[in-house]
N, C-alpha and C positions, 0 to 999 in steps of 0.2 A: 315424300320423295325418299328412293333409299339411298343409304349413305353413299354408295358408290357412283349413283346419279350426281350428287350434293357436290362430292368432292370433282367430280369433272367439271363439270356447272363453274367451280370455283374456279379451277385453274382455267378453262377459258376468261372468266373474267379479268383473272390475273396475269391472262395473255392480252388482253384488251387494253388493261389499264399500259402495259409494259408498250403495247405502241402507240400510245397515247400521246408517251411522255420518250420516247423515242421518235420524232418526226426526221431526225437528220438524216436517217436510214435513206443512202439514195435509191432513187425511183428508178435506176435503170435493173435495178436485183429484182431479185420472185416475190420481195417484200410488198406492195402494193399489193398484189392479188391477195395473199394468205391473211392482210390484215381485213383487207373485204369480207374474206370468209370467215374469220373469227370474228367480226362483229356483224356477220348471218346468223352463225350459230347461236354467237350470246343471245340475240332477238328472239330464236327458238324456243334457246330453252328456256328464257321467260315468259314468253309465252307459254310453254309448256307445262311451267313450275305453277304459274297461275291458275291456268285451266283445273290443274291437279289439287292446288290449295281449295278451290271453288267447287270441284267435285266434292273434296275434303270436309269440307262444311256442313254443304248440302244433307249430306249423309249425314254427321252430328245433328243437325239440327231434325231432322226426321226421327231420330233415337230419343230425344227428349219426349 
């Protein structure tokens, strides 16, 4: 993954984690929706980051 993928990757997580442990945030603000969407995304790009490690492999392992 390149670094500038990595480091977004992170800071969603670190947007995830940050409403995690924010629950007070009331629900009548835009907060509900955008947390939805950033734990869409994080789901993505783990999947994504997976898919990419497993690609990653694949290809070592044929080089052997």
């Amino acid at each position: 993954m390149q670094t500038s993928h990595q480091r977004r990757r992170e800071m969603f997580l670190r947007l995830k984690d940050f409403a995690a442990t924010h629950t007070d945030i009331s629900a009548v603000t835009a907060w509900p929706p955008l947390v939805t969407g950033i734990n869409t995304v994080c789901s993505d790009l783990d999947a994504h980051a997976a898919a990419e490690a497993a690609h990653d492999g694949a290809g070592r392992a044929r080089e052997e």
